[in-house]
N, C-alpha and C positions, 0 to 999 in steps of 0.2 A: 154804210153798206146795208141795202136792204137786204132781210132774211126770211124765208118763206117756209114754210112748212109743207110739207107734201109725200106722198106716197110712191109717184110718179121718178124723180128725179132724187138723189142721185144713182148709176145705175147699180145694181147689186155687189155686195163687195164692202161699198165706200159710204161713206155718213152724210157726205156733201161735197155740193160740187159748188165752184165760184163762176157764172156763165155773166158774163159783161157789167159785172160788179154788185152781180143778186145771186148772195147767198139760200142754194134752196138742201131742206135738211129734211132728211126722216124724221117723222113723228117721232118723241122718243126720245131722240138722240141730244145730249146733256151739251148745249156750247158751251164747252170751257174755257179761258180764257187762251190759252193757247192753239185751241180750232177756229180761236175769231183770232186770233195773230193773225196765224198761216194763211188764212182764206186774205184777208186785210192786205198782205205783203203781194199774193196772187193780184189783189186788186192795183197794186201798184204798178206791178210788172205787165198787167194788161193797159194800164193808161198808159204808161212810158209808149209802149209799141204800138199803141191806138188800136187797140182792141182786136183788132182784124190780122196783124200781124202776128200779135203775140200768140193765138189759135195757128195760123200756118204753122209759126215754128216749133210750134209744140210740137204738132202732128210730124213734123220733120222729123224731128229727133228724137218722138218718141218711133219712129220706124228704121232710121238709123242703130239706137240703142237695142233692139229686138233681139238680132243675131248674139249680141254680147254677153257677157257674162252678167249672170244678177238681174234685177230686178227692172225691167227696160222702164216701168213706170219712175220709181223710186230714183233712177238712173238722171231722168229729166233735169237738167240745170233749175230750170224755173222751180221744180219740187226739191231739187236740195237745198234752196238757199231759203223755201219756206221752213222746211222739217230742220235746216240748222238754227235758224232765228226763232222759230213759235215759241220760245222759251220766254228770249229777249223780248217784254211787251213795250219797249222804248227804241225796237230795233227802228224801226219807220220813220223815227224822228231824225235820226243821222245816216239812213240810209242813203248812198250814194245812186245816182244815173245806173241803171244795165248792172245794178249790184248783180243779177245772176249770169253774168260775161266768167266772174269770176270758179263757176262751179261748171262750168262744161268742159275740163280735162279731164279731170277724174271721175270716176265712177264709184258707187256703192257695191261690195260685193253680195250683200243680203239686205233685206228690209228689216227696219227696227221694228218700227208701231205703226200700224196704219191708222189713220184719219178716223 
């Protein structure tokens, strides 16, 4: 994964963002090993869905999840199966197909740690 430094991207709020498998960060801002997980596992779940997909369906569900309770970011499938693995740095290794199929039931009712 390339990682880019910039002032520009990601937008306010957030430390970085993973845009078709180029990690771009705020000046500043410390990769620790579990923000290059997370970003890493994003990078998976966008190859699976061939890039183009994986952006649709965010956008889906992130405007689905909006009305609901809690954090409609935080809410995302795709972002809970990051924020539950960034721990695990061996998750990737035995990750399965569509691992994040399994995190669009349930929801988060608050946000832990942001990014």
């Amino acid at each position: 994964m390339k990682i880019i430094r910039t002032s520009i991207l990601p937008f306010h709020g957030f430390s970085a963002i993973n845009l078709l498998g180029v990690l771009f960060v705020h000046h500043g801002v410390y990769l620790s090993n579990e923000l290059i997980n997370h970003e890493r596992i994003h990078t998976a779940q966008q190859r699976e869905m061939l890039f183009v997909f994986f952006y649709i369906f965010y956008m889906i569900e992130w405007l689905v999840r909006l009305p609901m309770r809690g954090n409609a970011y935080r809410n995302i499938s795709f972002e809970r199966e990051a924020y539950a693995n960034q721990r695990n740095l061996d998750y990737l290794k035995s990750r399965p197909l569509y691992a994040w199929r399994r995190y669009l039931k349930r929801s988060v009712r608050q946000s832990k740690t942001p990014i």
